[in-house]
Structure formats: structure tokens, C-alpha cells
N, C-alpha and C positions, 0 to 999 in steps of 0.2 A: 079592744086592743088585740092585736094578732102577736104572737108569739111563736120562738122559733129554738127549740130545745135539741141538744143532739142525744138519742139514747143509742148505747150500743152503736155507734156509729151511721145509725140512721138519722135522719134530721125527722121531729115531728111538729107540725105546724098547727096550733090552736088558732082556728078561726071562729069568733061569736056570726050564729046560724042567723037572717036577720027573721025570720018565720015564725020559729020557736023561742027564739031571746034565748039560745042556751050555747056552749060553747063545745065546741070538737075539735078533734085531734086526729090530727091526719098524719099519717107514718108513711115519707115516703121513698124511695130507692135512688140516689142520687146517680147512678148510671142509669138504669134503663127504664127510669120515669122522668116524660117529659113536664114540661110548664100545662102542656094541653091535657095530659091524664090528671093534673093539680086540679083542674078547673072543671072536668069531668066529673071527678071525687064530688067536687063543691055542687053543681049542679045535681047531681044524682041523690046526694046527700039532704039537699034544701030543696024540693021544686018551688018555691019562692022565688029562688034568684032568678033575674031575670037580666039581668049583668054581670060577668065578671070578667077580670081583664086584669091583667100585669102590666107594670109600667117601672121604668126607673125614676130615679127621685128628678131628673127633667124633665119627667113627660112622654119619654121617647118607648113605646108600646113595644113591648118584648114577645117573640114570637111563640108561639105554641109548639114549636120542635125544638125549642131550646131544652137541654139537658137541666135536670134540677141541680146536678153539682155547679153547672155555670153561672144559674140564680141565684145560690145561695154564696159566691161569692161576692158582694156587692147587695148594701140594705135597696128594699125597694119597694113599689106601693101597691096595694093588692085592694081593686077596687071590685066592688059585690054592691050592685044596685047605684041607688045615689052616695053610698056610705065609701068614702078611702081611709084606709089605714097603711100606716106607715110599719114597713115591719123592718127591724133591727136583725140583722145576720150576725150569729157570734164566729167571732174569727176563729178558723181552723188553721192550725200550725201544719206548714210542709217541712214535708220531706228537703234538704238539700240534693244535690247529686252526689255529693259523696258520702250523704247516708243510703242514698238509694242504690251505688257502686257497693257500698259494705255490704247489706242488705242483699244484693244479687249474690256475693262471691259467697255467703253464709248457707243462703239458699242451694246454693250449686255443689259447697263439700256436702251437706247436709243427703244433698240426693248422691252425691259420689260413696258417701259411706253408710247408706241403706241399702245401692248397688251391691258395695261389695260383700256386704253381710248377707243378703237377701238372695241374688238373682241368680247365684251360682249351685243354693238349694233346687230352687224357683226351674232350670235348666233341669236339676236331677229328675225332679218330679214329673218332669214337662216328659223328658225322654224314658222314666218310667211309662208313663202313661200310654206315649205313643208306640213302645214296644208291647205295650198290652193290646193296643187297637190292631198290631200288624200281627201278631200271635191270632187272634180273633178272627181276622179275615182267611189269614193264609190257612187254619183249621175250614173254615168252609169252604174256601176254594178249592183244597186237594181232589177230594172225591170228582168233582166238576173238573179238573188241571187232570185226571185219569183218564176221565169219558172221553175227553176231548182230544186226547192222547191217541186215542184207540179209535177215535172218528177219523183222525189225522190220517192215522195209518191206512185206512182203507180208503179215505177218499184219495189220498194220493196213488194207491194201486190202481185204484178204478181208472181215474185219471190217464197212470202210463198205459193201461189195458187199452184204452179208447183212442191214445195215440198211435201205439201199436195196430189198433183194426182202422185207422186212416188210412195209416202208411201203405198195410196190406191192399184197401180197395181202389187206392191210387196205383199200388203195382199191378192189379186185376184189369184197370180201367186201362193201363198203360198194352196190359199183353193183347186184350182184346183188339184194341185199333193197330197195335205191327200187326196182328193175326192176318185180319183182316184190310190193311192196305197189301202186306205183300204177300197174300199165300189164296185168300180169298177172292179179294179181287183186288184195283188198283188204284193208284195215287191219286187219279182224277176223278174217281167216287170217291175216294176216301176225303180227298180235301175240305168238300166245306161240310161234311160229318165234324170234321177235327175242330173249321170255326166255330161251330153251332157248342161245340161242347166245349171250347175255351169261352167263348160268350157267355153259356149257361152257369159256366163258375163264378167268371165276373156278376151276374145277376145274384148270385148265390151269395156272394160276399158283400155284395151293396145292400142284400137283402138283412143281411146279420149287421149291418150298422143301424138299416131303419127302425127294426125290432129293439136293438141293446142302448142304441145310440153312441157304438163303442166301437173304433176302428178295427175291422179284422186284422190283428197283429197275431201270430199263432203265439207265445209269450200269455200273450193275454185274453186269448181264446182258452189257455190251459188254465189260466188262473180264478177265471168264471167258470169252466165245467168243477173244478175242485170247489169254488166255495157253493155253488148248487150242490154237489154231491152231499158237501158237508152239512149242511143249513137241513138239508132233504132226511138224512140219517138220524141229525139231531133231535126233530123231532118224534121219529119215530122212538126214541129211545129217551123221550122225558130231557133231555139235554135243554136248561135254559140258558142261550148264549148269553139274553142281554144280561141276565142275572153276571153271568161268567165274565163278561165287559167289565160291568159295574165295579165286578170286587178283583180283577187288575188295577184297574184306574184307580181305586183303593190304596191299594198296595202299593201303587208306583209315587201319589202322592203322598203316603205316609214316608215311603223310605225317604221321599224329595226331605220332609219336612224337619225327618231325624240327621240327613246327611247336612242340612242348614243348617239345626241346632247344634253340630259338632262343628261347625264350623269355627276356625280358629279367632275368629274375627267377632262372631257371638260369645266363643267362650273365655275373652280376653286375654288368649295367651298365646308366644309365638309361635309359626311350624315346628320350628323343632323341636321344641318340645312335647308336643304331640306325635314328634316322629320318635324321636327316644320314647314315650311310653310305649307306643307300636310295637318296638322294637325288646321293650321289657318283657310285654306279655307273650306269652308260650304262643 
């Protein structure tokens, strides 16, 4: 005789083993064990069996991906070798919908009034904590937020310095060829000198795309000699940028994280009221 018990809200099903003549008990999960882990259990349990197979009480052979909660609605036959037994399901009492509507709305104050006991701590803590990680970082960032400071400053001299001695060998380049068309000699020597060396610029500036892969924009010619300058100094002077990256991007997510958690909308209350304390504090 097979037998079908519910404990703790498990169903456990005593099946006599037919190998051993002895009886077992099988404890199963009525969600997420199917009819096929039942029969698994059984074969793993006995290697005797050499049949087993579910059926309802017409015959009609019940699948292996069936959930156990859906077999043990309805009694049914649990056949193991030549032997069937009939197995008796004790009825399980539901829920109606309007226990299960109670049931929700008790659940829902239940977390409404853990919220508001709980989260508003749970928020102080949270913004303790992160004002400790941004305390934390911006101590080691300073010294690195100085060097950098002072890297700044010279790469950007150097910089207009290098501007500066352009402009100059462009006014050099500029006196030589008047010199030389009108005092030197004349416009028809001078002519395709003047091509060769508007050509040679062109070459010059196609050439600084092939190398950079970066259109010669002067804008953006300055912006490259400055961060070479800068990257160049840095390390002579121990300066680790990516370190210096890292604990920005630090600091900018932590303040993202603290400016969310003040957020009016986290902290359940309206702007203005957080505009009035604003306005409290000194």
C-alpha cells in the first residue's frame, strides 16, 4: 500500500521497495519536483525496479513534467514493476480569493510599516557610510589633485611657449620669401619657391593625420602637445594618472550615490520640505 502524508507542508509518499520487501518515504517539493524526479527517487532508491510509471485512475499515463502539486490533486495509480497500487491524495483546503486579497493587503501594511520604521535609519547609515568612503578617497586624492595642479600649470606654459615660437617661425618664414621676392631677386623665381613650400605644408599636415590619425585642427594640435607634455612630466615625477582617474571616478560616483540617496523621492518626503530644512541650516 502506498501512502501519501503531508508533513510541514511537504507531501511524503511511502512506497513498499519491491527488492528489499521494505517500505520508504519519500519527501517531496510540490513546486519544483516533477512526477519524473518521483520516479527517479524510486529507481535510484530500488535498482529492482525495472517499471515505474503514473497513471490516473483511467489509465490515462501522466507525464514526467507534470508538477507534484498537480498530482497530488487528484488520487492516482503508481505502477513499479507488475505491482499497481492505488494511492489516496488527502485533500488540501484553498485559499479563496478573498483570503488570498486579505492575505496580500496584510502582507503589504506589514512591509509599509517595516519601511517606515526601518529604511529611514537604514538611509542614515547608508549616507554615513558613503560620506566615509568620499572622506577616504578625497584624503588620497589631494596630494595627487596638487601634483597635478602644478603639472597643469607648466604643461600649459610650455604649451603657449610652443605657440608663441610657431607664430614667430611663421613671421621668419614669412620676411624671408618678401626679402627675397622683392629686394633679392624677383616674382618669377620667387613663384614656384612659394608653391613648393605651400605644398611642403600641405604634406606636412597630411603627414600629422597619418602618424596621429587626428585632423590637423590647431585647437587640437594644442590639446595633444599639452596632454604629451603633461603624461611626459608626470612621469618623471612619480605622478600616477591612472591611479588619479580611478579615485575621480570614485568620488564622482560616490557623490552621484549620496545626491540619489537624498533624493526626495528616496527619502519619502516633499521638496519643500527639504527646501525649508536647507533654508534652516546656517
Amino acid at each position: 500500500e502506498v501512502t501519501v502524508e503531508y508533513f510541514r507542508g511537504l507531501p511524503q509518499v511511502t512506497v513498499p521497495l519491491p527488492s528489499r520487501r521494505e517500505r520508504c518515504r519519500f519527501t517531496l517539493r510540490p513546486i519544483s519536483n516533477t512526477v519524473g524526479d518521483f520516479l527517479a527517487m524510486l529507481c535510484h532508491e530500488d535498482r529492482g525496479i525495472d517499471r515505474v510509471a503514473v497513471s490516473s485512475l483511467d489509465g490515462v499515463k501522466i507525464a514526467s513534467s507534470n508538477s507534484i502539486e498537480a498530482l497530488m490533486e487528484e488520487d492516482f495509480k503508481l505502477i513499479v514493476n507488475d505491482n499497481v497500487y492505488l494511492v489516496n491524495t488527502p485533500r488540501q483546503e484553498r485559499l479563496t480569493k478573498e483570503e488570498v486579497r486579505r492575505l496580500s493587503d496584510v502582507r503589504n501594511l506589514v512591509n509599509q510599516l517595516y519601511e517606515a520604521l526601518n529604511v529611514e535609519q537604514h538611509q542614515l547609515n547608508k549616507e554615513r557610510e558613503l560620506y566615509g568612503q568620499l572622506e577616504e578617497l578625497k584624503v588620497e586624492l589631494e596630494p595627487l589633485e596638487q601634483k597635478r595642479q602644478e603639472l597643469e600649470t607648466m604643461a600649459e606654459r610650455r604649451t603657449t611657449v610652443l605657440t608663441w615660437v610657431g607664430l614667430g617661425l611663421m613671421s621668419v618664414q614669412f620676411g624671408i620669401l618678401a626679402r627675397l621676392t622683392w629686394w633679392e631677386y624677383s616674382w618669377d623665381i620667387m613663384e614656384p619657391v612659394t608653391y613648393f613650400v605651400t605644398y611642403g605644408t600641405a604634406m606636412a599636415a597630411y603627414a600629422y593625420y597619418v602618424l596621429t590619425k587626428q585632423e590637423y585642427l590647431l585647437p587640437d594640435v594644442k590639446d595633444r602637445q599639452h596632454l604629451i607634455i603633461l603624461h611626459k612630466r608626470a612621469r618623471k615625477v612619480g605622478l600616477d594618472l591612472d591611479r588619479y582617474n580611478q579615485l575621480k571616478e570614485g568620488v564622482s560616483r560616490v557623490e552621484a550615490d549620496i545626491r540619489r540617496l537624498r533624493d526626495p523621492l528616496q527619502l519619502h518626503l516633499p521638496p519643500s520640505h527639504q527646501l525649508s530644512d536647507r533654508s534652516k541650516s546656517p
